[in-house]
C-alpha positions in Angstrom: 0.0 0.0 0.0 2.7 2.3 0.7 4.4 2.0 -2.4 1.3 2.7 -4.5 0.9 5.7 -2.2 3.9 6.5 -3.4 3.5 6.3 -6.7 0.7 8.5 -6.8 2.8 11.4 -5.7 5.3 11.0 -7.8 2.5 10.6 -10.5 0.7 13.7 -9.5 4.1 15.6 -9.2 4.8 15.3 -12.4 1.0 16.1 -13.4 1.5 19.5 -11.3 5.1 20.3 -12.6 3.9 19.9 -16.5 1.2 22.6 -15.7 3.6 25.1 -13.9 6.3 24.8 -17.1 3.7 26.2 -19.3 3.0 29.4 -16.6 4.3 32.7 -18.4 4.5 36.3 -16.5 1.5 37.9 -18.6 0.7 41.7 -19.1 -2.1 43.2 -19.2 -5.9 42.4 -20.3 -6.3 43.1 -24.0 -6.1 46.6 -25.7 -6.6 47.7 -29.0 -3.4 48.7 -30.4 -2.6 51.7 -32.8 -2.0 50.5 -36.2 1.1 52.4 -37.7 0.4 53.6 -41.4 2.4 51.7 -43.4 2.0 48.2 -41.7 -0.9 45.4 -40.6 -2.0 44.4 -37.5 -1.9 40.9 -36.8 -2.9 39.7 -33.4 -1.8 36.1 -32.2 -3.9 34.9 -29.5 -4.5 31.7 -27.6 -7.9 31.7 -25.0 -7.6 30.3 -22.2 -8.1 26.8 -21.8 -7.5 24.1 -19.2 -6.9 21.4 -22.5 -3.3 21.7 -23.1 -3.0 24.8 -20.3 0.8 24.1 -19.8 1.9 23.8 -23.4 3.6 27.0 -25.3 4.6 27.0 -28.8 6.6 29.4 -30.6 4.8 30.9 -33.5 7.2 31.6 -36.2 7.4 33.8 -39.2 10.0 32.2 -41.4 12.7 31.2 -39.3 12.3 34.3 -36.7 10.5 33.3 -33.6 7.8 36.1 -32.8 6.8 35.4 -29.6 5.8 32.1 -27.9 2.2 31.7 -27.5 0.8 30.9 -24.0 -2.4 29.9 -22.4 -4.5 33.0 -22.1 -2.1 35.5 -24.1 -2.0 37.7 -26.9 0.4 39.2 -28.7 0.3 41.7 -31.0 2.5 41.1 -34.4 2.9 44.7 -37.0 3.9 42.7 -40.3 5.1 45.2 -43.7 2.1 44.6 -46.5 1.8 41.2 -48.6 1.7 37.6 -48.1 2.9 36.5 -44.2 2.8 32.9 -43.5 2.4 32.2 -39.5 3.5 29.2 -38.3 4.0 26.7 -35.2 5.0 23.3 -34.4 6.0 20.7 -31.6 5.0 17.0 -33.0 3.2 18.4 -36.2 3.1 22.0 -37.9 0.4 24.3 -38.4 0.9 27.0 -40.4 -1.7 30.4 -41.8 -1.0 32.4 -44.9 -2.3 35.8 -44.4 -2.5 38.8 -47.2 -1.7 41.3 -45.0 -2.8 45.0 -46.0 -1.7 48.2 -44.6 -4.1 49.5 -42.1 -5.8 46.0 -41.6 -6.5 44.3 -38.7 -6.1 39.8 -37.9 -6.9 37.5 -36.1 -4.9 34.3 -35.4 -6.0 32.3 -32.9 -4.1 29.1 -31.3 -5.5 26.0 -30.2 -3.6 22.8 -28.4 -4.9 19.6 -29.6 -4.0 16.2 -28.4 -0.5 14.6 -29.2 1.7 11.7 -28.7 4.2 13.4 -26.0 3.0 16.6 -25.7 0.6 18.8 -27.3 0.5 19.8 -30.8 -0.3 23.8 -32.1 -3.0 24.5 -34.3 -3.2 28.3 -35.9 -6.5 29.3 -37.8 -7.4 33.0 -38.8 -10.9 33.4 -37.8 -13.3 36.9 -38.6 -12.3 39.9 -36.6 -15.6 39.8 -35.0 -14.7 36.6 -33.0 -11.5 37.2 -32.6 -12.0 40.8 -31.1 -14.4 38.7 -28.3 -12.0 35.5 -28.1 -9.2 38.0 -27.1 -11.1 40.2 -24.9 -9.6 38.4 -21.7 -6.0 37.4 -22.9 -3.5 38.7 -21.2 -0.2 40.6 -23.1 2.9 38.3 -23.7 5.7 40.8 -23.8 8.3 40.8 -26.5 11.0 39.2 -24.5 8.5 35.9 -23.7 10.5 34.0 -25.8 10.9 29.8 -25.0 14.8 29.0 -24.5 14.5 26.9 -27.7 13.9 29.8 -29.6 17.1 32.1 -28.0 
């Protein structure tokens, strides 16, 4: 009995300790941001969910790291006019092709779904109408909320 005491705390350490690696010092609650003249506004989000709550992925745009995308956070990306594709992977890749305009606004929104060892990304633009209410309670990642792997 003792041993499968045992086991269950080492078991549920490990549960408790995968959840905290994914915690992230957040800003502050959403804010629309000024759009500069000559770029687009492209805001990456993830809404808070308890499904894959400690996994981060680093959302990509070629091979520069943008900012790592957290449970509950935001960030928002000013990209120069034309074609911009997003992307993000851990087991699999997901990647979004945006036309981006001057002026414009986006929406990007990141998912978890379930994988082999740990959880994979999933990107998908959705309307600015949802997106504007999906973000409303993310929280800020600051630009230097960067994963190790990316540094």
């Amino acid at each position: 009995m003792c041993v499968l005491v045992r086991k269950a705390v080492v078991a549920l350490s490990l549960v408790a300790l995968t959840f905290l690696s994914g915690c992230a010092s957040l800003g502050q609650v959403y804010q629309e941001e000024p759009i500069p003249q000559d770029k687009g506004l492209v805001y990456l989000y993830r809404p808070s969910s308890f499904i894959g709550g400690g996994v981060s992925y680093d959302v990509k745009v070629g091979e520069t790291p943008v900012t790592t995308l957290y449970n509950g956070g935001y960030y928002p990306y000013f990209s120069d006019p034309g074609e911009v594709e997003f992307w993000a992977k851990t087991e699999s890749k997901s990647a979004v092709t945006l036309d981006v305009k001057a002026g414009e606004t986006y929406f990007v929104k990141g998912t978890v779904g379930v994988g082999l060892l740990v959880g994979r990304p999933h990107l998908t633009v959705v309307p600015n109408e949802t997106g504007g209410k999906e973000i409303a309670d993310c929280k800020m990642i600051p630009d230097k909320q960067l994963s190790a792997k990316a540094e």
